[in-house]
N, C-alpha and C positions, 0 to 999 in steps of 0.2 A: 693378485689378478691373474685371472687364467690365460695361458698364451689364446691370442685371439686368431683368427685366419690370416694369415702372409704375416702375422707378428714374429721379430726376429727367433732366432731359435726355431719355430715352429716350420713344417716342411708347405710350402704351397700345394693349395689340394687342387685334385683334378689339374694340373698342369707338367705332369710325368715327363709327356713329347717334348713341351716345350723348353723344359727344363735339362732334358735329353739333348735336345736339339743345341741350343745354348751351349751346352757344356763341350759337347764334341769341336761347334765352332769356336770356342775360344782355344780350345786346346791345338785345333789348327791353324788358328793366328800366332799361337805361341808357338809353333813350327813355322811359322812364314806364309801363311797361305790365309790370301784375302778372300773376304765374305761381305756380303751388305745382310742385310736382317731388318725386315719390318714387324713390328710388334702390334696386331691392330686389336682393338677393340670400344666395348661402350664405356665413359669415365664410370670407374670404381670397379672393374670387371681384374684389377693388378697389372697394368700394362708398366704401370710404374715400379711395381714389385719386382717384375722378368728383369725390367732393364738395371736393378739397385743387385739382382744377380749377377746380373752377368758382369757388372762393375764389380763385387766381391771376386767373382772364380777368374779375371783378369789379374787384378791385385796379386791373389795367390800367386799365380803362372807368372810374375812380374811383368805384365802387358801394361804400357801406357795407358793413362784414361784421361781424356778431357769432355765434360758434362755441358751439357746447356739444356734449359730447359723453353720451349716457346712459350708468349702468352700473347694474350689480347692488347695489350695497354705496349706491346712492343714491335702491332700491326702496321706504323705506319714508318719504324725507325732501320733506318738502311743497316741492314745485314745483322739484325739484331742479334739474332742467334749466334752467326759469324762472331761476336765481338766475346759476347761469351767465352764461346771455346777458346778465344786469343785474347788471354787481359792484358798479356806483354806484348803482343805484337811489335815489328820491327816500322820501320819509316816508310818502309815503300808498302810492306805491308796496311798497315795503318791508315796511309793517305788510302787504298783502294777502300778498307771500310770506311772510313767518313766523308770522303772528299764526293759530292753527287758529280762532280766535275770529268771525275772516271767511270767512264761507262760501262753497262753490268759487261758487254762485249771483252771488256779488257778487264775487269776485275775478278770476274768468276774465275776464266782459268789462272787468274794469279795466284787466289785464295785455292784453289783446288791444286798447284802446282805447291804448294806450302806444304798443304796436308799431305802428300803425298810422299814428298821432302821427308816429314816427321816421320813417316811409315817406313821409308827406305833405311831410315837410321836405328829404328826397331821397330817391332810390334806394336800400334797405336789403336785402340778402340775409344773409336769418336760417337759418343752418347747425345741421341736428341730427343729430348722428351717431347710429345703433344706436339710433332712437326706439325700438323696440321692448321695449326695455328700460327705459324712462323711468319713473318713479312717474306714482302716478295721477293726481294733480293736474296734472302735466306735461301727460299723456296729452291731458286734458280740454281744455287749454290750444291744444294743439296743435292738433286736431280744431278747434276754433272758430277759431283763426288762420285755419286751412287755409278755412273757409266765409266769412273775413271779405276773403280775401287781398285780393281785386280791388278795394278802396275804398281802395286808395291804391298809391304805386309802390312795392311789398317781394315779394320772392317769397321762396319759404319751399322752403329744399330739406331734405328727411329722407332718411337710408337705414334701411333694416329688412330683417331677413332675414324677415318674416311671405309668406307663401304665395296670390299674389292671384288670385282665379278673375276668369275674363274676363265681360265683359256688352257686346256688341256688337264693336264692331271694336277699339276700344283705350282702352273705358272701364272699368277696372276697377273692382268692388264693393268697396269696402275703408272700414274704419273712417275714413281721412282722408280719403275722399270721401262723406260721409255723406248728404249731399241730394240728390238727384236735380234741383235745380234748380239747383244749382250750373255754371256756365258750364264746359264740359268743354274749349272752348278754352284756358282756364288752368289744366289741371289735366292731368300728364303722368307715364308711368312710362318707368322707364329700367332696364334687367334688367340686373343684369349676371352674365351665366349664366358656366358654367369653359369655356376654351379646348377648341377641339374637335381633331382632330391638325394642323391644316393652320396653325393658330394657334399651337398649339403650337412647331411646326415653325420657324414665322418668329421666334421666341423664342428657342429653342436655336440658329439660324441667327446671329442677332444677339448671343448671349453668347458664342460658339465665335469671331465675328467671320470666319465662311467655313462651312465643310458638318460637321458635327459627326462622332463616329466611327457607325460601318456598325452600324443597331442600335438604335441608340441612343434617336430619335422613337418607334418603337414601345412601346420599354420603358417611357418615362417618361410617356405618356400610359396603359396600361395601371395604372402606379404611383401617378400623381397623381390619375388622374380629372379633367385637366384644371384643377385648381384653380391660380390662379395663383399663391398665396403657398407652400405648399405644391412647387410648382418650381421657384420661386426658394430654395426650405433645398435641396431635392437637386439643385441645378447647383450654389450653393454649394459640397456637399457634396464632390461628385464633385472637385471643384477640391484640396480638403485633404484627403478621406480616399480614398485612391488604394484602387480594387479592392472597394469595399464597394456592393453591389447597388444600384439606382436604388431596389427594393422597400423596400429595408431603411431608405435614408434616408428614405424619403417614409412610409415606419411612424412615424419617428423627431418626422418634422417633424409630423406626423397629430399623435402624442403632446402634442408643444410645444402646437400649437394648442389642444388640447384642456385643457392645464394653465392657461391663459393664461387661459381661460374658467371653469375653474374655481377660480381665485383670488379671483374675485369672485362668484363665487355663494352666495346666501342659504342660511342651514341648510338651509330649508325646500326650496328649491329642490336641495340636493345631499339630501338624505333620502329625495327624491322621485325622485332620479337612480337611487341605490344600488338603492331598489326595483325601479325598472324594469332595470336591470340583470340582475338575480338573477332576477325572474319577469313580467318585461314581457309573454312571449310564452304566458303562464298566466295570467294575472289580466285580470279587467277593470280598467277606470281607477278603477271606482269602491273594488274592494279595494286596488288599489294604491295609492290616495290614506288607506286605513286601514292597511296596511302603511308608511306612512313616517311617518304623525301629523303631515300638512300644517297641524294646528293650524284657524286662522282664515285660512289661503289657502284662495281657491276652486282646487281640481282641474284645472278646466279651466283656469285660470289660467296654472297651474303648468310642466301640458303644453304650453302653448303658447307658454312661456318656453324650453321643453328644447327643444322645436322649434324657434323660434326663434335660439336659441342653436349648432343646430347639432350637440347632443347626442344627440336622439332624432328618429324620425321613427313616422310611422302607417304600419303594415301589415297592411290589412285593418281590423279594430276592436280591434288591440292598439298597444300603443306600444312600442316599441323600441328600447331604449338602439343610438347608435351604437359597432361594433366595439373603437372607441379609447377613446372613452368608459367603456365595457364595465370597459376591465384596468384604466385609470387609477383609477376611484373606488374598485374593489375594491381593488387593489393596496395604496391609501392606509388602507385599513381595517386593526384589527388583526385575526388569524385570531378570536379569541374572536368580536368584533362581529360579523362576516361570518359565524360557523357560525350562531351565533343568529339573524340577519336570515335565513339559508335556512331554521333551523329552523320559523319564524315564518310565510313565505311557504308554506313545506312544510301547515303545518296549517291554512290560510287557502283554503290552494288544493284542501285535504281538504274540507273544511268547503262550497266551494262548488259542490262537486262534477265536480272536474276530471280528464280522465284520470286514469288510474294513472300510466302512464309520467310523464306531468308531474308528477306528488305523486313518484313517486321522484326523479324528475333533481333536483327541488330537493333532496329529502332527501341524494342525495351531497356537497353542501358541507355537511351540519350534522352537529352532534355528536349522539349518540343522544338520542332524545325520550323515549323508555320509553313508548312505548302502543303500543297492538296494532295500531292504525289504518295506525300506518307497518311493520310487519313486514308486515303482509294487502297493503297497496300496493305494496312492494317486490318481493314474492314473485308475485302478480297481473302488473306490468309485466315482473320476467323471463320469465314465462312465453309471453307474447302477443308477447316479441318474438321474430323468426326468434333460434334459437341460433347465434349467431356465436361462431366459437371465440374461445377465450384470453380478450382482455379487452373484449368486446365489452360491449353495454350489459348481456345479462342477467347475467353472472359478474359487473358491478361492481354490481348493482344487490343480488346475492345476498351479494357480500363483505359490502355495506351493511346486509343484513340482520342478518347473523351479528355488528355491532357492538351490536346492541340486547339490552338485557337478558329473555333466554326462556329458559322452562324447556330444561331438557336435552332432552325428546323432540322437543320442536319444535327445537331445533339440531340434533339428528341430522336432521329429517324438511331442513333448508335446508344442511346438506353434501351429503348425497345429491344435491340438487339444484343444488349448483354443481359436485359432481367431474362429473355428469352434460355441463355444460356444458362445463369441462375437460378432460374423458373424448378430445376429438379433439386439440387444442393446449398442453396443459398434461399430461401423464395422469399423470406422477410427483404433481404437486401434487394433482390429483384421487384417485390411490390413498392420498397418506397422509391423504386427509378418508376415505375410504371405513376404511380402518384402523382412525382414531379411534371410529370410527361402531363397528364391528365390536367391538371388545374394550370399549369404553365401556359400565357403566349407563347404560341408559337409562331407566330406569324400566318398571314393568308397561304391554301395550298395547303396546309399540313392535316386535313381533317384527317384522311389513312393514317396519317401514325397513330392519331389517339385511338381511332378504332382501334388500330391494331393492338393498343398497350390495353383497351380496355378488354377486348377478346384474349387476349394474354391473361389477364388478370383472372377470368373466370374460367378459363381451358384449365386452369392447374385448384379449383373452386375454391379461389380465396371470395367468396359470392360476398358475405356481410361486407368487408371492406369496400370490392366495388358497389355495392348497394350504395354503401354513404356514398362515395365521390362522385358514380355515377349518375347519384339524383342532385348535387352542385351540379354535374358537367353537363348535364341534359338542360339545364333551366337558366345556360348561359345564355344570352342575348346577343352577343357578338358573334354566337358559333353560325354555320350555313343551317339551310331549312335541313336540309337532308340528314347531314349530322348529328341536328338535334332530334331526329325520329330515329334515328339505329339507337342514338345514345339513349333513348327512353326505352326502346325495344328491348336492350341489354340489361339496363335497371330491370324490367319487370321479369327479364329472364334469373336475372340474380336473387331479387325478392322474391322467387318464385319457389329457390331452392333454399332458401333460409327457412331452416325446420326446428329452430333452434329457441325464436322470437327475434323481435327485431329492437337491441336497445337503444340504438339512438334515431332521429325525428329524422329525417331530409324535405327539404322542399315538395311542393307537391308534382308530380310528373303526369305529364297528359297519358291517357290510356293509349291501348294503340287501337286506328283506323279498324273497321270489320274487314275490308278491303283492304289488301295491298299488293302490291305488283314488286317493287322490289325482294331480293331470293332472302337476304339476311332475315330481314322482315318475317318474310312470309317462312321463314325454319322455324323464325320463334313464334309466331303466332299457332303454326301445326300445334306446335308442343303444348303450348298454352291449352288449345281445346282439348288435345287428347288424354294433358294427364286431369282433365275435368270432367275427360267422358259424354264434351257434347260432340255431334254431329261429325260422326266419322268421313262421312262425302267432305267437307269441309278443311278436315285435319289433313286428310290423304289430300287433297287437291291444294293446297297450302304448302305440306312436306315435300311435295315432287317440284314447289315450283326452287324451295329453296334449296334445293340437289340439283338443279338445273343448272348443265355443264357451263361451262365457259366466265371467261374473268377469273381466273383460279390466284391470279398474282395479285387480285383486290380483293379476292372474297376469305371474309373470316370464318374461321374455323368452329365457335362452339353454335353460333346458327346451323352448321350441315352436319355436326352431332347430334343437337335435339331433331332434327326435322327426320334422323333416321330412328331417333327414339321414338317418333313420330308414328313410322312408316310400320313399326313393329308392333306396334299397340291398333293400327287397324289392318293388320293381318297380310300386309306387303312385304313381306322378310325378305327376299329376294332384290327388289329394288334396296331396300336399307342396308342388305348387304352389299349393294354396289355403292351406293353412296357412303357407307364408308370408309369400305377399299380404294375409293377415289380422296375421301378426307385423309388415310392414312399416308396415301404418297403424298398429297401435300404439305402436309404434316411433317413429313421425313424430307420433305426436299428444303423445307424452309428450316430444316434442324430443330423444330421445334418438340422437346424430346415429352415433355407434361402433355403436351395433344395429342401425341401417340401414346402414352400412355393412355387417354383419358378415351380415346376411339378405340382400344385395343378392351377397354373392358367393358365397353357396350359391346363390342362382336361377341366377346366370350356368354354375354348375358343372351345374346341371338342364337347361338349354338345350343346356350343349354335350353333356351325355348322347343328347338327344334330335336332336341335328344341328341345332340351331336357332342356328349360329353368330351370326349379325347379332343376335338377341336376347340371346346369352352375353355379345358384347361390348359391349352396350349396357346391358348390368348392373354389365358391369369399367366403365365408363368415368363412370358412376353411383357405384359404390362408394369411384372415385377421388376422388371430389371430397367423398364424404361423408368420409373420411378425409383431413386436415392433409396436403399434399405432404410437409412437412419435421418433423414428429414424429407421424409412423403406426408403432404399437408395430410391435416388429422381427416379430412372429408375420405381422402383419398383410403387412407388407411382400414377405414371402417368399412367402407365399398368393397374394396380387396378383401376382408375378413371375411364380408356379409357371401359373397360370392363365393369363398373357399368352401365354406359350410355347405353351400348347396352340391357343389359340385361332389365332395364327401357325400352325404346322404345320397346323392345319384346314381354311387359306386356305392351305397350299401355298408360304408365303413363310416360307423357312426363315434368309434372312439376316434377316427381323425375328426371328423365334424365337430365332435366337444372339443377338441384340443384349438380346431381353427376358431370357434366361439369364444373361447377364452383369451385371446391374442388382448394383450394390453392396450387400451387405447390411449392417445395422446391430449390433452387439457385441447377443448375446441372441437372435438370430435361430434359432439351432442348435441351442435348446432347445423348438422348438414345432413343431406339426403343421405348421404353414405350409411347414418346411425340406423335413420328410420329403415332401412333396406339393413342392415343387421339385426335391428330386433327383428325383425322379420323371419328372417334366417334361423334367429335364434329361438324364434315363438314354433315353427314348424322342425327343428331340431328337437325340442321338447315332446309337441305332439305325439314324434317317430318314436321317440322314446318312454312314452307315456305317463309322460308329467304334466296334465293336461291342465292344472290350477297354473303351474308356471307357464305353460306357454299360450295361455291367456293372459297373463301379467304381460309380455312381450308382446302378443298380439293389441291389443288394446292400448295400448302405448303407441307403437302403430299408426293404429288408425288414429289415434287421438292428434297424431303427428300429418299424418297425409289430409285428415278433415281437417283441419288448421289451417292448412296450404290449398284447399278447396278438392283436392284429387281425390274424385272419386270412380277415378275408372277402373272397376274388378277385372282388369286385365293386370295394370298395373303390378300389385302386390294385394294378391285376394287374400287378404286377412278377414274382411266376415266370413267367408263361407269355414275359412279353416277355422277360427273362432265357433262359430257356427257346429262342424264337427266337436271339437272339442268339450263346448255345452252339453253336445248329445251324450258322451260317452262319461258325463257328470250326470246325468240324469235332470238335466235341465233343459226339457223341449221346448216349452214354452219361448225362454229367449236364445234356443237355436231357430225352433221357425221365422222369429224376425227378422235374423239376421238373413237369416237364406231369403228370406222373399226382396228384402232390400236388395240383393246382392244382385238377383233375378229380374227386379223393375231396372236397376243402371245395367244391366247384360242387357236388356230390350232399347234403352236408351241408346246405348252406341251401338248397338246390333251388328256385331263382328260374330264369325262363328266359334270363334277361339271365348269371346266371351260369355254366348250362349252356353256353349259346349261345356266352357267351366262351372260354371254354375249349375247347369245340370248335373254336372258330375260329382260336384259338392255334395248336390244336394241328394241323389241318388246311395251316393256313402253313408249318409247322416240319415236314411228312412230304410224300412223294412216293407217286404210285400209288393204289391204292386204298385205301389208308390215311388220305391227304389228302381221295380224293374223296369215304369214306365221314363224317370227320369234318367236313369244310363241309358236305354234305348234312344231317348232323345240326344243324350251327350254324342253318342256314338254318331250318331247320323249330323248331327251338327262341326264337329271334329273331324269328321271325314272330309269335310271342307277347306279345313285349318290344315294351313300349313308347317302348326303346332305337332306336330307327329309324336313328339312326344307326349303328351296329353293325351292324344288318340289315342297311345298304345293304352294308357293306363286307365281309358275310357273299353277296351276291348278287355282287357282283363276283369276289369270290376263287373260288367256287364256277366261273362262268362261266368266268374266268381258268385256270380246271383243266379245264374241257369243254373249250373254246379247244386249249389246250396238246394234248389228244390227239383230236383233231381233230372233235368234236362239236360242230360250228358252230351247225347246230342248235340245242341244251340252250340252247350261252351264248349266242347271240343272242336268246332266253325269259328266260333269267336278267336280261342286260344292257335290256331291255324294262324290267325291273321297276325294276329297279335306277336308270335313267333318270328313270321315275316319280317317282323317291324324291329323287334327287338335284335335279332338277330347281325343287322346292319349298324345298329347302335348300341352305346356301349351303359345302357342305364343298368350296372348290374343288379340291382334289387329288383326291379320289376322281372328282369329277366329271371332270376332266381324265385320267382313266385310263379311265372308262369311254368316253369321249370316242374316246382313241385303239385300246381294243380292238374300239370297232366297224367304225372305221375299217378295224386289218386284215383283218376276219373280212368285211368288202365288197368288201377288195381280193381277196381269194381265192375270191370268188364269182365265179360264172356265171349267166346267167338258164338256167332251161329253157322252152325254145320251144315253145307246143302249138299257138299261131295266129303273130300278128305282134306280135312287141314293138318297140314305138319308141325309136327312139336317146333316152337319156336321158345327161343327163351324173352325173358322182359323186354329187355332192350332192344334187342329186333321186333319183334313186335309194334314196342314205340316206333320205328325208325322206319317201320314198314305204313303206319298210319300217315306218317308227318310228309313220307315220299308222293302215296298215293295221294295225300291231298295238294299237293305241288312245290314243295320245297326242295330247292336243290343241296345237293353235298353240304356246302357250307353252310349254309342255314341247317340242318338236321344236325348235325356236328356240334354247332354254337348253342343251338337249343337245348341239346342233349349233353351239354357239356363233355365233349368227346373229342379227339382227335379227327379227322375227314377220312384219317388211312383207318380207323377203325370202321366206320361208318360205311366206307365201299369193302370191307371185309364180311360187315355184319351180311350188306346189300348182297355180296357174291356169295354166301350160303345160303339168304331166301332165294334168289332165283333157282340155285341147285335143286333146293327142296320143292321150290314150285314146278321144276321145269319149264322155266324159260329162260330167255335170255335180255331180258331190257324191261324198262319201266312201264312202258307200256302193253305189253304181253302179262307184266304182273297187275297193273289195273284191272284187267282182261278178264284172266282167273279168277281175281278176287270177288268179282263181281259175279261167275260161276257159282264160286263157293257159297255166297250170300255176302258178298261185301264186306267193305271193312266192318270188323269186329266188333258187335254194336253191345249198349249198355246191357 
């Protein structure tokens, strides 16, 4: 076996001073010249090793030795230490340590008068281990040694882990230096602090006996903390248990050490342990000394044992069991003990008015208390903490709650609020509490929870499941009138979105009212009309009622989603986007994290209506996160896919678009809107692509899926019109014109301009001649309306794109002007990149006409001079022209040189001189 750190023979590393120090002092006690010597440090750091030195280099020098070591189990025996060092003691001796009948007043200096004795008659070096530990009478003993030392030749060495603040250069304030007049020349500390890496290093160097393996110094000072005992168990270790972590042993040996100390500690002192354990970092000292029932030990006492010992430390103004400490005591506890000592702490730490979150953390080691105090704090801490999915602290705080004995409404009112929590990472386990909730008495009073579990249920679209329950929960008898109309309301919102079919029967459920006045109501009923495409006065006078502010702490959540789905489909973007910036704070404030997902990607779908690509996807990428990567319900998943794709094709990046198209879907996915809104996605990713037999495969699927569910509003998801092009560019006019004329009679039906406007534009794309140029002309003029701008623009282009084609440069360079404007502000880069290149040609095909002198201009000026005069500022000429702005006012400051002026206006001026901008 290699010598180990402080193993005999071997030299103590990093301890040179101390060892220096040591040696000079004994060799001037072996001259006659007293010294005291405190040895402090943390157990296993060699406080024991200095003093088994300086016991050798006395030996040597023939100096006296008498040893004692203090402990725990000798805390409460008068002069325990005392008796140690004196096994023979004399009679008067003797009676002062045993007799409690001699008071410390007359025994100390007796016992100090002895030693003193021994020292006048030679050189004595009186050795105390672990004083810190010593009984009182010891203590006292000690302390007056220590002010007597210098009246004879004995120096008195101690170690202690106690903690010395400094007072000048290296006179420390400590109990054994109690007087200030005490000759500071004989009085000395010696630290002996853990190994720092370099120390280390020469320690593992010397057990390896050469360079240890690659690695290695890092790990075990990371492990050990430098403590020396402590790396002598994991060099051991590593030696016989081949392959088991530096960490793991140096856990292992932490442990030992920690058992070692607590085999001798006092009840009081491990009573006082287990508290701090449990709620050291909640209680003051002074409840946690009435949490352990330290009896007739003083507190501060106690603590300053556990400190000392190496147990606990101060952090800030609480005490803190150490890590190891921490498993060991509990560990050694039975479960009963330990639920009770939380439950205990739990109501102490109520009592004194501690956090929530702290009154619950204790409360999860304890068995139920049965008061109301700990449901009110468990349900208070889940709520205040962020909702971290799955088993974060508020789901464990709420399981904790659901163990206490509560009436039923109050357990329906704390499932709702953990499926809630569960709702992202967990949602099977969250829908069968929602279930429970649902079909359970609850007693009178309770209709708001089942709303609520029911609206829960569908914010995150588990739809089929509340289908079934909601047509039992709707066709209950016992429920209120009121109750059973949302609860029907919600059924037909649910069957609404089952696109999948519906396998199992439910009861039958009354339709809902034409009329209704309540907001729930009236979000689903918007929705109902509008994704059917009847009477948009209707839909919109319906959707505003169910956004209608107020009652925010009663009103559920996926009613003022549809009603803003609502709002969007008859051409109100504006209001939808206020109501659901208002669903999303409540959403957020109730931590309902599936509702904010599920509102965050209808905004994204609003932006991308309006061209507002960069805010679409910064709603998807929001939504992503409010939604579990690895258990986002399959609805969910498909949604988020359908939507990636478009957003890609938006930007013009069609190999991300096929890669979002391909995203894996989850078993259940094919029964929800989400899919029909992917094939969709995926039918117009084709199109773009021009696989025009597949993405009629996907289109008609589609629609096979939306006419199933009766939706036939071409706002929605215009699949015939694109269907419709697609025919065309098969050479199949016949059934493209049907489809467009259908698509044209339901655009007249709900008579939005968004919906006119599409259809014309469809259909304009899909005809040649004046057929195409009368219906983009219509699209345009109808779109101008819509506050679909995106669509406009692409209703200004195609339009242009058809002047262009029969040679009215003219028209489409007025159209492409506009169009610029539009694009310019938004980030659709494919359009923008088309409008890009058709101005391009329609400048290559130009001439100037000459009325005076035109100046050589090169292309690009030129462009930049048309796009100015017709009123576009810097940043828009720039973005059009794909260009810098600093190039653009460069291009700008050599046309006006060459024109001779000086501003935009003076150049309109000229131009119009000349013969105007530059014509075909």
């Amino acid at each position: 076996m290699r010598p180990g750190p402080g193993a005999p023979g071997g030299a103590l590393v990093q301890r040179e001073a101390e060892l220096g120090l040591l040696d000079r002092l004994v060799r001037g006690l072996a001259e006659g010249r007293p010294a005291v010597g405190l040895v402090h440090g943390r157990p296993g750091t060699g406080r024991t090793s200095l003093l088994a030195h300086a016991e050798e280099l006395a030996r040597e020098r023939g100096v006296g030795v008498v040893r004692a070591t203090a402990s725990p189990t000798e805390t409460d025996l008068r002069f325990g230490v005392v008796s140690q060092l004196l096994p023979d003691a004399g009679a008067e001796v003797g009676e002062a340590l045993r007799s409690p009948e001699v008071p410390d007043e007359s025994a100390v200096p007796l016992l100090c008068g002895h030693f003193l004795g021994l020292g006048r008659r030679g050189p004595l070096l009186v050795v105390v281990d672990d004083a810190h530990l010593a009984d009182r009478h010891s203590g006292l003993w000690l302390r007056a040694l220590a002010r007597r030392a210098h009246r004879a030749s004995l120096m008195l060495l101690v170690s202690t882990t106690s903690t010395l603040p400094q007072s000048g250069a290296d006179a420390p304030e400590d109990p054994w230096f109690p007087d200030a007049s005490t000759d500071p020349g004989t009085h000395h500390v010696l630290r002996s602090a853990p190994l720092d890496e370099d120390g280390l290093a020469r320690v593992v160097w010397r057990w390896y006996g050469g360079e240890p393996p690659a690695g290695l110094v890092p790990d075990l000072a990371a492990a050990t903390g430098g403590n020396p005992a402590v790396l002598r168990a994991v060099l051991a270790g590593l030696d016989e248990r081949d392959g088991v972590p530096p960490a793991d042993l140096a856990a292992e040996a932490r442990r030992d050490q920690v058992g070692a100390v607590l085999a001798h500690l006092s009840p009081e002192l491990l009573s006082l342990l287990r508290a701090v354990a449990v709620a050291g970092r909640v209680l003051p000292a002074g409840v946690l000394a009435v949490l352990a029932d330290l009896g007739r030990v003083p507190p501060s006492r106690a603590a300053r044992l556990l400190r000392d010992n190496g147990l606990a430390h101060e952090d800030g103004d609480r005490l803190v069991a150490d890590d190891a400490a921490t498993q060991r005591v509990l560990a050694d506890m039975c479960p009963e003990d330990r639920a009770e000592l939380h439950a205990r702490a739990a109501e102490l730490a109520h009592r004194s008015l501690a956090a929530d979150e702290d009154v619950a953390g204790l409360l999860l080691g304890a068995a139920p208390v049965g008061a109301c105090w700990a449901v009110d704090a468990l349900r208070r801490a889940a709520g205040a903490r962020d909702r971290v999915p799955g088993d974060g602290p508020a789901a464990r705080f709420l399981r904790r709650a659901l163990r206490e004995p509560v009436s039923e409404a109050r357990r329906a009112e704390l499932l709702v609020e953990l499926a809630a929590v569960e709702a992202v990472d967990q949602p099977e386990a969250g829908d069968l509490r929602l279930v429970r909730v649902l079909l359970t008495d609850t007693g009178p009073g309770t209709a708001a929870v089942r709303l609520a579990a029911a609206d829960l249920m569908l914010v995150r679209s588990a739809v089929e499941l509340a289908r079934q329950v909601l047509g039992v929960v709707s066709a209950r008898p016992d429920a209120e009138p009121a109750e059973r109309a949302t609860m029907a309301g919600l059924y037909w919102l649910a069957d609404d979105h089952c696109h999948g079919g519906r396998d199992v029967v439910v009861p039958a459920v009354p339709e809902l009212p034409p009329e209704v006045r309540d907001p729930d109501l009236a979000g689903i009923s918007a929705w109902l009309a509008a994704a059917r495409g009847v009477d948009a006065r209707r839909a919109r006078r319906l959707a505003r009622l169910g956004l209608r502010a107020g009652g925010d702490g009663d009103r559920l959540l996926v009613p003022r989603i549809v009603a803003a789905r609502a709002l969007m489909l008859t051409d109100d973007l504006d209001e939808a986007l206020v109501g659901l910036d208002d669903t999303l704070d409540a959403a957020r404030r109730r931590g309902l994290r599936s509702a904010v997902g599920a509102a965050l990607t209808v905004r994204a779908q609003l932006h991308l209506v309006r061209g507002r690509v960069d805010e679409a996807d910064e709603d998807l990428n929001c939504a992503r996160v409010e939604y579990a990567p690895h258990r986002r319900h399959p609805a969910a998943v498909a949604m988020l896919a359908g939507l990636e794709v478009l957003l890609w094709l938006s930007r013009g990046l069609v190999d991300r678009a096929e890669s979002a198209a391909a995203t894996a879907m989850p078993p259940g996915a094919s029964q929800s809107f989400g899919w029909t809104y992917l094939r969709f996605a995926r039918g117009t990713l084709r199109f773009c692509a021009g696989n025009y037999e597949e993405a009629l495969s996907d289109l008609r699927e589609c629609g096979r899926r939306l006419l199933g569910r009766n939706w036939h509003n071409p706002v929605l998801l215009p699949w015939r019109s694109l269907a419709a092009l697609a025919h065309t560019r098969c050479g199949r006019t016949r059934e493209a014109d049907r489809l467009f004329a259908e698509d044209r009679e339901l655009a007249e039906r709900w008579g939005t301009p968004t919906a006119l406007g599409l259809t014309g534009l469809w259909r304009g794309c899909g005809s040649t001649g004046e057929t195409a140029r009368a219906a983009l002309a219509d699209a345009v003029r109808d779109l101008r309306a819509s506050p679909a701008r995106g669509w406009y623009a692409h209703a200004l282009y195609e339009l242009a794109a058809h002047h262009a084609a029969e040679g009215d440069g003219q028209a489409a360079a007025a159209l492409l002007a506009d169009c610029g404007r539009l694009t310019a502000v938004r980030t659709d880069g494919i359009l923008r990149r088309r409008v890009q290149e058709l101005t391009g040609r329609l400048w290559a095909a130009r001439r100037p006409v000459v009325v005076g002198t035109w100046p050589e201009l090169s292309e690009t000026a030129e462009r930049i001079v048309e796009l100015v005069v017709r009123g576009m500022s810097t940043a828009q000429v720039a973005d059009a022209l794909s260009v810098s702005r600093r190039s653009v006012e460069l291009h700008l400051t050599a046309v006006y040189r060459a024109f001779g002026v000086t501003g935009r206006a003076q150049l309109r001026a000229v131009l119009t001189d000349l013969g105007g901008v530059p014509a075909p």
